[in-house]
C-alpha positions as CSV (number, residue, x, y, z in Angstrom):
1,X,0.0,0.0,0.0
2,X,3.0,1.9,0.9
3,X,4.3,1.8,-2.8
4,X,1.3,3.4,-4.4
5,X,1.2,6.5,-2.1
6,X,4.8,7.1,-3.0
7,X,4.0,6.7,-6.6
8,X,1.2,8.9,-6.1
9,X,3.5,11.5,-4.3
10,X,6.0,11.4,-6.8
11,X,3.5,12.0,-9.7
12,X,2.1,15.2,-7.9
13,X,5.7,16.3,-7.4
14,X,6.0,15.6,-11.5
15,X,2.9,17.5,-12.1
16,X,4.4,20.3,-9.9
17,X,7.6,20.3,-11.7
18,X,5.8,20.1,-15.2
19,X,3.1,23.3,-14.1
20,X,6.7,24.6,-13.1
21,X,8.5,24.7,-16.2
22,X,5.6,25.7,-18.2
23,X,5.0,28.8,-16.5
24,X,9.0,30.0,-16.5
25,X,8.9,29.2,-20.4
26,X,5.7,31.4,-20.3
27,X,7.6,34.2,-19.1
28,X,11.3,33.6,-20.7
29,X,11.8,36.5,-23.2
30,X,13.2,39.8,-22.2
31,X,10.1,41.2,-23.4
32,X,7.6,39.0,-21.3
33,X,9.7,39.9,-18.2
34,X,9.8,43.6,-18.8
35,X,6.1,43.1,-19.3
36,X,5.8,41.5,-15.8
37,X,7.9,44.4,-14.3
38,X,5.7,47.5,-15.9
39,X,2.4,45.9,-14.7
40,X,4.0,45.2,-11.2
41,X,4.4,48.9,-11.0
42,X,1.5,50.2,-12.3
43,X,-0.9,47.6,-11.7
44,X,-2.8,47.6,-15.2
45,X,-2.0,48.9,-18.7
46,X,-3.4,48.3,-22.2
47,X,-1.4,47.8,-25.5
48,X,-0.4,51.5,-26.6
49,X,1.3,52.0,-23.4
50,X,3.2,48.8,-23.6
51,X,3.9,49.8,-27.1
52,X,5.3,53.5,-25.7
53,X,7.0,51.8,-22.9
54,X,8.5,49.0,-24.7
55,X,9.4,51.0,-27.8
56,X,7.9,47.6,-29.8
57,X,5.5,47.1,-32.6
58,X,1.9,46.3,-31.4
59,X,1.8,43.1,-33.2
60,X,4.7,41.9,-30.6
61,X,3.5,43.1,-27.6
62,X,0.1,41.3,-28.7
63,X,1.9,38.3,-29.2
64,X,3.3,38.4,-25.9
65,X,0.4,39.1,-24.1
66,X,-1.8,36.4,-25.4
67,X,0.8,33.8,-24.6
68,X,0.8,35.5,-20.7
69,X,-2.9,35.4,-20.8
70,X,-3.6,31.9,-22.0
71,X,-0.9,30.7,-19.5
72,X,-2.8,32.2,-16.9
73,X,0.1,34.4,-16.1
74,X,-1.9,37.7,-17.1
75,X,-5.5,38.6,-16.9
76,X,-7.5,41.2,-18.8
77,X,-10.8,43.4,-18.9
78,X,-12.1,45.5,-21.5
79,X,-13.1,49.4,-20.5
80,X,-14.3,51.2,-23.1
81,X,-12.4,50.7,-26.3
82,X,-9.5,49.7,-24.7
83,X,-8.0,46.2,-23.6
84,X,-6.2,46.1,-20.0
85,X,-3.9,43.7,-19.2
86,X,-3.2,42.9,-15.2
87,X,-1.1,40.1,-13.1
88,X,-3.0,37.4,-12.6
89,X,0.1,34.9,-10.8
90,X,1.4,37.3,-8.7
91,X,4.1,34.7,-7.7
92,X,5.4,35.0,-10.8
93,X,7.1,38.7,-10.0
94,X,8.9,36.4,-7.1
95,X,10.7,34.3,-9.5
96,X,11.5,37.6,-11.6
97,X,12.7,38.9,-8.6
98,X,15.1,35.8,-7.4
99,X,16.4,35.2,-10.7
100,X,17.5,38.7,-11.0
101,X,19.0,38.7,-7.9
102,X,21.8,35.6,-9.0
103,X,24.7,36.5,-9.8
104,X,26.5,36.2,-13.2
């Protein structure tokens, strides 16, 4: 009986791991992570002011976005004919924050 509770253990721990490294590929490009960094200081922003912030192309911050948002990283709301994006994880500005915090 023993055995199958360990086996169950270690599959939660690979499901874990798995949720784990999809979320940190969700967020590995420069752009994701300065995307992470603007919305942890201001809380909510819609694509023209990533665009001005970012200096990038709408259709890249878009991309960006979606792939946040469907990852469940990001969150968004419409108000009036704009499209704001929030932090949905917040966790995820923890690993931001340890990973820029190890040294080179």
């Amino acid at each position: 009986m023993e055995a199958k509770t360990t086996k169950a253990s270690a599959q939660i721990d690979a499901d874990k791991l798995q949720y784990a490294a999809d979320m940190m590929k969700a967020i590995a490009h420069p752009v994701r992570i300065r995307i992470i960094e603007l919305l942890e200081q201001k809380e909510k922003m819609n694509v023209g002011e990533f665009m001005e912030a970012l200096d990038e192309e709408q259709a890249v911050i878009s991309h960006h976005l979606i792939r946040m948002k469907d990852r469940g990283i990001l969150s968004s709301d419409k108000e009036g004919k704009f499209r704001y994006y929030r932090i949905a994880e917040k966790e995820i500005t923890g690993i931001i924050h340890c990973i820029s915090n190890c040294r080179r």
